[in-house]
VEXLO-257461 format. One record per residue (C-alpha): residue number from 1; residue in one letter; y, z, x. Coordinates in Angstrom, 3 decimals, decimal comma. Each point is the difference from the previous one (the first is absolute). Last residue first. Layout:
BEGIN
ATOM  resi  resn        py        pz        px
ATOM   NUM     A         Y         Z         X
...
END
This chain:
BEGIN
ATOM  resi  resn        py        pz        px
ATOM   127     X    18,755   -17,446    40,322
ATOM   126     X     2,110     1,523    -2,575
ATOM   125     X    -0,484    -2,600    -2,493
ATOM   124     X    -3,865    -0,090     0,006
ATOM   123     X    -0,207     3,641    -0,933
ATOM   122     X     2,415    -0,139    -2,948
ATOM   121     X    -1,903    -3,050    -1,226
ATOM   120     X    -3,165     2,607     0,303
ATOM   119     X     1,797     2,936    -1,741
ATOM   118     X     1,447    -2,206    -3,093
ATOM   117     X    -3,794    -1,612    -0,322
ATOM   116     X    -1,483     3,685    -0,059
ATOM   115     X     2,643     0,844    -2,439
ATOM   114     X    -0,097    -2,490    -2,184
ATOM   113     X    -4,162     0,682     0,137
ATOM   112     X     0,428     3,509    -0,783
ATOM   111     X     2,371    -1,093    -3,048
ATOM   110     X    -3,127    -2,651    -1,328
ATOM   109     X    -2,146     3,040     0,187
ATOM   108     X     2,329     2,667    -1,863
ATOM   107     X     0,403    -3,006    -2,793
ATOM   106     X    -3,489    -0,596    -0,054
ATOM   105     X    -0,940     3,942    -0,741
ATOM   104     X     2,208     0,454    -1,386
ATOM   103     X    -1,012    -3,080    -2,456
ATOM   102     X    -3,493     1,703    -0,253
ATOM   101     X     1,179     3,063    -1,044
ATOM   100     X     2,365    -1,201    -2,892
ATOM    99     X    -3,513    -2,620    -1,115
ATOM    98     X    -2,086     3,550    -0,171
ATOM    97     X    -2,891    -0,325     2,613
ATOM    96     X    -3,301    -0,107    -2,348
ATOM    95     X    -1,831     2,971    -1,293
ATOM    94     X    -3,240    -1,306    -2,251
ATOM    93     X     0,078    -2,691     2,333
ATOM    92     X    -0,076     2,248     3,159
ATOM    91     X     2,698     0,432     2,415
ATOM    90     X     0,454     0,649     4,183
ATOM    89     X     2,745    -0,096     1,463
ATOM    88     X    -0,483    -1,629     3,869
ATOM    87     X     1,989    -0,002     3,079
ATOM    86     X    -0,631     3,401     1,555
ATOM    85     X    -1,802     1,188    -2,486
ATOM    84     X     0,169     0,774    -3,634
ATOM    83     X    -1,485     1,446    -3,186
ATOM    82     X     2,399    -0,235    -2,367
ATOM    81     X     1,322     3,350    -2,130
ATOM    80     X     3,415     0,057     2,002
ATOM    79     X     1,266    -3,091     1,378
ATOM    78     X     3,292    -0,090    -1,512
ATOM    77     X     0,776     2,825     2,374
ATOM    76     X    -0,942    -1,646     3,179
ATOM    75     X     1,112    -2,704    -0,316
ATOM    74     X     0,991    -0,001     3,532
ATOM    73     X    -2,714     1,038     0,954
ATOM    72     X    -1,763    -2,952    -1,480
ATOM    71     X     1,781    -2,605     1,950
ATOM    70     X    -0,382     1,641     3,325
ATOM    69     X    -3,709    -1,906     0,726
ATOM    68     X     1,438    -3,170    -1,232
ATOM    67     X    -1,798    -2,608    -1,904
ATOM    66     X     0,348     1,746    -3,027
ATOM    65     X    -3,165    -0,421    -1,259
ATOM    64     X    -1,390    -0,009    -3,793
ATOM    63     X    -3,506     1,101    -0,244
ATOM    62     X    -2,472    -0,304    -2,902
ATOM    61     X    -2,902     2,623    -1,056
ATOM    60     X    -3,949     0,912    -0,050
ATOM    59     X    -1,603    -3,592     1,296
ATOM    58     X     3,496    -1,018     1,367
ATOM    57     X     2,368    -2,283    -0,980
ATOM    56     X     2,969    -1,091     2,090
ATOM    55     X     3,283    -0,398     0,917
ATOM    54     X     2,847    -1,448     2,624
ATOM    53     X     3,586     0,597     0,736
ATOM    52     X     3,331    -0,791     2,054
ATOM    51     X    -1,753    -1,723     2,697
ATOM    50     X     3,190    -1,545     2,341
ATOM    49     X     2,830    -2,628    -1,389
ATOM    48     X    -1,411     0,830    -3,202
ATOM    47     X    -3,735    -0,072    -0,059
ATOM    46     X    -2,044     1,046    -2,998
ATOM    45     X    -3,758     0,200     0,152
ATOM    44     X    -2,973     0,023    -2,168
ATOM    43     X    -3,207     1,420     2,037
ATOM    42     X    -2,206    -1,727     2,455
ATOM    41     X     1,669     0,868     2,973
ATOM    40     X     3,070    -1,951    -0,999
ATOM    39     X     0,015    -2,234    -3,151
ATOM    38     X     3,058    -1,206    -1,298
ATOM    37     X     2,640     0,582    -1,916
ATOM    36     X     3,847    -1,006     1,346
ATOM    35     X     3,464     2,502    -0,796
ATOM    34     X     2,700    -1,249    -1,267
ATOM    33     X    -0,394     1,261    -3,459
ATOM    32     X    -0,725     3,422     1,382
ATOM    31     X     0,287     2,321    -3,185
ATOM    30     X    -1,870    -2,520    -2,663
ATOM    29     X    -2,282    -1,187     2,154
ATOM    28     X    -0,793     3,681     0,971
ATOM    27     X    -0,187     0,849    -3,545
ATOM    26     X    -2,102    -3,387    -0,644
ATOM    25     X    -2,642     1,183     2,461
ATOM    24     X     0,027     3,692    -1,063
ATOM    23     X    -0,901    -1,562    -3,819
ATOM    22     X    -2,283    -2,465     1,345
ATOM    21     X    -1,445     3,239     1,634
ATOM    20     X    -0,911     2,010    -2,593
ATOM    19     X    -1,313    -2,786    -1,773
ATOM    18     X    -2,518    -0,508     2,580
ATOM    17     X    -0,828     3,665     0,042
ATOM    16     X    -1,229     0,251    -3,492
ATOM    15     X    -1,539    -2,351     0,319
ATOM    14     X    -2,429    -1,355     3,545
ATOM    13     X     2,143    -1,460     2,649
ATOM    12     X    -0,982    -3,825     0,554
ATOM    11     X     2,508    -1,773    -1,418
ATOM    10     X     2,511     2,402     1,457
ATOM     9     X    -1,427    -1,702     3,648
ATOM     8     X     0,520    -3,637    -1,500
ATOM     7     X     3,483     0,582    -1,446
ATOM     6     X     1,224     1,421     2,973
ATOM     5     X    -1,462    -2,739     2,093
ATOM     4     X    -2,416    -1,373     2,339
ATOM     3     X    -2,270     3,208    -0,628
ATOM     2     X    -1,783     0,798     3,636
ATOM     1     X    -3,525    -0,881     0,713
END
């Protein structure tokens, strides 16, 4: 059965990574005040308008992700040294997502989705 909450899915991530991820968690908080938790697919996730991010703990490392399959290309640069995928950075406790990194990476995602919402309204007008 799925966590109910934020607070009750951290609650049951073993340490170190639990603390890992309080301190993503309040990072994103922190960088996306507008933005609403809750829990999508079984994971922590933040919704602005559309999905901005999520994360989890695995058995062997945590995930942050973008949301966005073009996100992470074009952060390309900052990027370097994580293990990544299409939509997913990947971090360990004893290596966790540096706080300037991870608010890039919220601020590139929140921009994406100005954009996206800019491009639709566009859309509807010239119908």
């Amino acid at each position: 059965m799925p966590p109910a909450s934020v607070d009750d899915y951290l609650a049951a991530v073993p340490e170190p990574a639990r603390s890992t991820l309080q301190t993503l968690r309040a990072v994103i908080r922190d960088a996306a005040p507008g933005a609403t938790e809750q829990i999508s697919y079984g994971m922590p996730s933040y919704k602005q308008g559309r999905a901005l991010v999520s994360f989890a703990a695995f058995k062997h490392h945590c995930s942050l992700f973008g949301m966005s399959g073009e996100l992470f290309d074009e952060l390309g640069q900052a990027l370097q040294g994580w293990r990544t995928s299409k939509g997913t950075v990947q971090f360990t406790p004893e290596h966790p997502l540096p706080e300037a990194l991870v608010r890039a990476i919220i601020a590139a995602r929140l921009a994406e989705i100005a954009r996206l919402d800019a491009e639709k309204k566009a859309k509807r007008k010239s119908k």
